[in-house]
N, C-alpha and C positions, 0 to 999 in steps of 0.2 A: 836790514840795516837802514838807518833814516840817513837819507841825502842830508850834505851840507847847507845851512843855509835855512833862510822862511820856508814854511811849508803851507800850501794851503789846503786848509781841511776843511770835507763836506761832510754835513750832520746831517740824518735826515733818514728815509724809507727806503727799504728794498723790495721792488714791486713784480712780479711773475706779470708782464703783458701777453694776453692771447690775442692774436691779431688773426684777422680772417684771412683765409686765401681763396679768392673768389672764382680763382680758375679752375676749383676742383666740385666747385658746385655743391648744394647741398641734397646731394641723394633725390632716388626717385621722387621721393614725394615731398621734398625740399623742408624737411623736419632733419636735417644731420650735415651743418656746415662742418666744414674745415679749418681749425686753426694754429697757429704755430704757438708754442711758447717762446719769448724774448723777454731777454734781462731788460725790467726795465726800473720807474720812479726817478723824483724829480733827482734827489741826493746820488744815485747809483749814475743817471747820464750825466751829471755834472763832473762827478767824478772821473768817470769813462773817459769824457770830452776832453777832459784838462790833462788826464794821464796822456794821449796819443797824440796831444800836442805840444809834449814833453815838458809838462808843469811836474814839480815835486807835490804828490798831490795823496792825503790822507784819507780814507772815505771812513767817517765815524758812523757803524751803523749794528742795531740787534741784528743777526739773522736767525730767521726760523726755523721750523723744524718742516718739515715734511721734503718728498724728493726731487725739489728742483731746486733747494738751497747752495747746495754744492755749485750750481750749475751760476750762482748769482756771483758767489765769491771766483769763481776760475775767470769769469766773463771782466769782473775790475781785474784781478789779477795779472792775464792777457793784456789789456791796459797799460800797464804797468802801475798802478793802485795799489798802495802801499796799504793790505787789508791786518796790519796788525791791531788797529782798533775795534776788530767786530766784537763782536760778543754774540756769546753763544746763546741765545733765548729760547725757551722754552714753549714758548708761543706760536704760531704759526705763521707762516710766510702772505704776507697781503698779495691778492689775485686780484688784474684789473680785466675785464673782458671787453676789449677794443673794436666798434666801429666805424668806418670810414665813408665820410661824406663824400659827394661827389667831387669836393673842393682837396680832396683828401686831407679834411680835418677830421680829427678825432671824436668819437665818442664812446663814452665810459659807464660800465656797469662793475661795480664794485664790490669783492667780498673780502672783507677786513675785519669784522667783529671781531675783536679778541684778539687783533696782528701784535707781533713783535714789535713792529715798529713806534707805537706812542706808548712805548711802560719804559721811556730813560730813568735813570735815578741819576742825582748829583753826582755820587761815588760812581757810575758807571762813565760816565762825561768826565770827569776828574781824571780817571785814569789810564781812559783813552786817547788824549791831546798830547803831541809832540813836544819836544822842548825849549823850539822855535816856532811860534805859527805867524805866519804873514800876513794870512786871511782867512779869515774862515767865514763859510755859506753855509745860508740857514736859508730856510722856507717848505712851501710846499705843506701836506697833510700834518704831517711828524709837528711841525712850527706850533701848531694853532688844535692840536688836538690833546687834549691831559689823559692821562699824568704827566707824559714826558715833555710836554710843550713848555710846566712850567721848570724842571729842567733845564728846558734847553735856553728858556728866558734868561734865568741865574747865568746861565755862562754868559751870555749876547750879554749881559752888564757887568760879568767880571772881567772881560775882554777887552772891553769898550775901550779905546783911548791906546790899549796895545796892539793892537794887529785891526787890519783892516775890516770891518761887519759888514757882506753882504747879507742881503734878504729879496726872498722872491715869495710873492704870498701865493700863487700858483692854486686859485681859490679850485676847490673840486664841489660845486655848489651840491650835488647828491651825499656830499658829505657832510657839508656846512652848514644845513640845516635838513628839515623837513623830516619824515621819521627815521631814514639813514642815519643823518645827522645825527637825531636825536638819541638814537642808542650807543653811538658812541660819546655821548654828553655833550655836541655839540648845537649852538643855534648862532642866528645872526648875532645878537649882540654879544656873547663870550667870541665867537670867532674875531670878530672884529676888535671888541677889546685886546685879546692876545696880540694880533698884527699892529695895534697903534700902539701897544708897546715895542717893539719887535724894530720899528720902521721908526720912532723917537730916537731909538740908539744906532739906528744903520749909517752908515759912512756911503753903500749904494745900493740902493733899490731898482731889482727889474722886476717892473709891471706891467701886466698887459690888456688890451681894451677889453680881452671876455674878463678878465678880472677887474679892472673897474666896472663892468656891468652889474657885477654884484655885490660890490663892494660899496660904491656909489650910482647907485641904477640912473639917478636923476642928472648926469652927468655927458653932458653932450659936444662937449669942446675939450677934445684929448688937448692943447696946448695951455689949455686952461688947468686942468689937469693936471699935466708934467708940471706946470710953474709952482701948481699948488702944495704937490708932492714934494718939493726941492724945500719947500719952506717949511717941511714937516722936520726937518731936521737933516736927512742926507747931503753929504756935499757931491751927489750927483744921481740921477734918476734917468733911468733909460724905459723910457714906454714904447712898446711895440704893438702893431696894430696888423697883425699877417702879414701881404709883401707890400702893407701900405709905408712909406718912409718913416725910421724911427726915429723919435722925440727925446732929446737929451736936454736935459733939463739941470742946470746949476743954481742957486741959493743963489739972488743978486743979478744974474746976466738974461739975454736973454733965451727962450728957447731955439735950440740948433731940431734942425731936420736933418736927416742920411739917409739916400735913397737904398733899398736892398738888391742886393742882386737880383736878376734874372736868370730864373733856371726852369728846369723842366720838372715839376714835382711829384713826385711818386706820393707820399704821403705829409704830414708834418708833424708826428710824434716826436720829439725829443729837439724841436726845433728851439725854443727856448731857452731849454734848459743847452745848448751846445750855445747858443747866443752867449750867456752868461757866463757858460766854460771858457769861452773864445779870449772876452773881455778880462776876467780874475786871471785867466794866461797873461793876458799881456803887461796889466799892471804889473803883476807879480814881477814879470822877466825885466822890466823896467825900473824894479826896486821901489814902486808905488806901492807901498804898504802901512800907510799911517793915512788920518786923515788929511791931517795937513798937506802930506805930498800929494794926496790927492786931487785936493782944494788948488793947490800951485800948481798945478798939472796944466799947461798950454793949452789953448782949443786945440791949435794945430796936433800936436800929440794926443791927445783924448780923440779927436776924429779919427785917425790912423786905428789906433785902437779898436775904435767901435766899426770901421771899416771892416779890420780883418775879424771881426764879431760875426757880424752880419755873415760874411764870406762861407766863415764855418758852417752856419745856422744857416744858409744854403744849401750847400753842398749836405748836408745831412738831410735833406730835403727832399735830394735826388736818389733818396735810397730806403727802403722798406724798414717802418720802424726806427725808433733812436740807434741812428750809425751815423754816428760824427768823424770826421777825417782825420788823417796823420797829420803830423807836421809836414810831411814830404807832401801830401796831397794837396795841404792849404800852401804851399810853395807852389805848387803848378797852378794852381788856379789863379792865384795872383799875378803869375807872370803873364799869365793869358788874358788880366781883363786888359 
């Protein structure tokens, strides 16, 4: 049953993350690590994030076939992820094989040839979307890879101007070019093309410094950056730069900085993507759902906002793999800073 009211829906990939567990060693002769599978991908933690911190929240996504699929839908579902848009695909489920830096950032090796996830059709988008949508979030692989990229273009312009267009280009450069790339028909200029279309039509775009590195390598003034972004079209742009302060960027004003919380971090998979769940929660809850209310939106309220952003995309920080917090949890934490 669809809640009352906007809905925001997240388009995008369902991704099997295997994460290492280091305290189990890799066998005597360290040829046979340990790893977990976790639900992960950018569309599934966005979703995730925004269900538990009780958004009315759609996840538009193919799942695949093989036996951890079950295990992608129960995980939104627990959420509470309203999974009547999936579709059944016939394809196979995308595996990302996860290492962790000593900063505990991410590192990704990718097996996707042939995934569920980039074959959308119009009629499959068509008949997946609610009867009210608030906002709907695009980005990440699915965005910028065909067939379903162009897809999911078509909707990002038949939407436009009705409900709210996030995008987060969430660049996975082993994908977006080089022979990776290259077999799934991607290179720098189609990727890039796709997201300057994508990001022409966005109402808000979250980007971040490893994605401008590849995006624009030559780019060495993140404020330069956020200002330049604001003027691509979005009526607001949030560049994040790890737990360096983020950059909020509006069309006309000037650039704001938010410092991030301090925390103790276990890793930062799914840090972004609960960033961006945090924020699409709060517009939503605030009835920001056009551009315009966007645009009219106070600094004082947009900081609040990107505040309890940050907060989440913390606290999911402090926890192994994309695990973003309840609403009860992001309640305690705030009362505590």
């Amino acid at each position: 049953m669809q809640p009352a009211g906007p809905i925001l829906c997240v388009l995008g990939e369902l991704v099997v993350d295997l994460l290492p567990v280091p305290e189990t060693g890799a066998g005597p002769e360290g040829t046979a690590p340990h790893y977990v599978a976790r639900p992960g991908g950018n569309a599934l933690n966005v979703a995730v994030a925004a269900g538990r911190l009780g958004a009315p929240v759609r996840l538009l996504a193919r799942l695949g076939t093989g036996p951890l699929a079950g295990h992608l839908r129960r995980h939104a579902e627990l959420s509470g992820v309203d999974t009547a848009a999936f579709v059944e695909a016939a394809e196979p489920v995308s595996v990302a094989v996860v290492g962790l830096g000593g900063d505990g950032s991410p590192d990704y090796g990718f097996h996707v040839l042939g995934a569920a996830d980039w074959q959308w059709t119009d009629d499959e988008l068509a008949r997946a979307l609610p009867g009210s949508v608030g906002a709907l979030h695009v980005g990440s692989i699915s965005s910028w890879t065909e067939p379903g990229s162009g897809a999911i273009a078509r909707l990002v312009e038949r939407l436009s101007g009705e409900a709210l267009i996030s995008v987060d280009p969430n660049i996975r450069p082993m994908l977006a070019e080089g022979p990776v790339g290259g077999s799934l028909g991607n290179d720098r200029p189609s990727v890039t093309r796709r997201l300057d279309e994508l990001v022409s039509r966005a109402d808000l775009v979250k980007v971040s410094a490893e994605d401008l590195a590849w995006l624009e390598p030559e780019t060495t003034d993140l404020d330069d950056a956020a200002h330049r972004w604001a003027q691509r079209g979005p009526a607001l742009v949030v560049l994040t730069d790890g737990g360096a302060p983020l950059r909020i960027a509006r069309p006309g004003r000037p650039v704001l900085h938010r410092e991030s919380p301090r925390v103790d971090v276990v890793d930062t998979v799914g840090a972004g993507d609960s960033l961006a769940a945090g924020l699409l929660t709060g517009l939503l809850a605030t009835g920001t759902t056009t551009r315009r209310s966007l645009a009219e939106l106070p600094d004082e309220e947009l900081l609040a906002l990107v505040d309890d952003a940050a907060l989440v995309a913390a606290l999911n920080c402090t926890r192994v793999g994309a695990d973003p917090p309840t609403r009860d949890e992001l309640a305690a934490a705030r009362d505590r800073r």
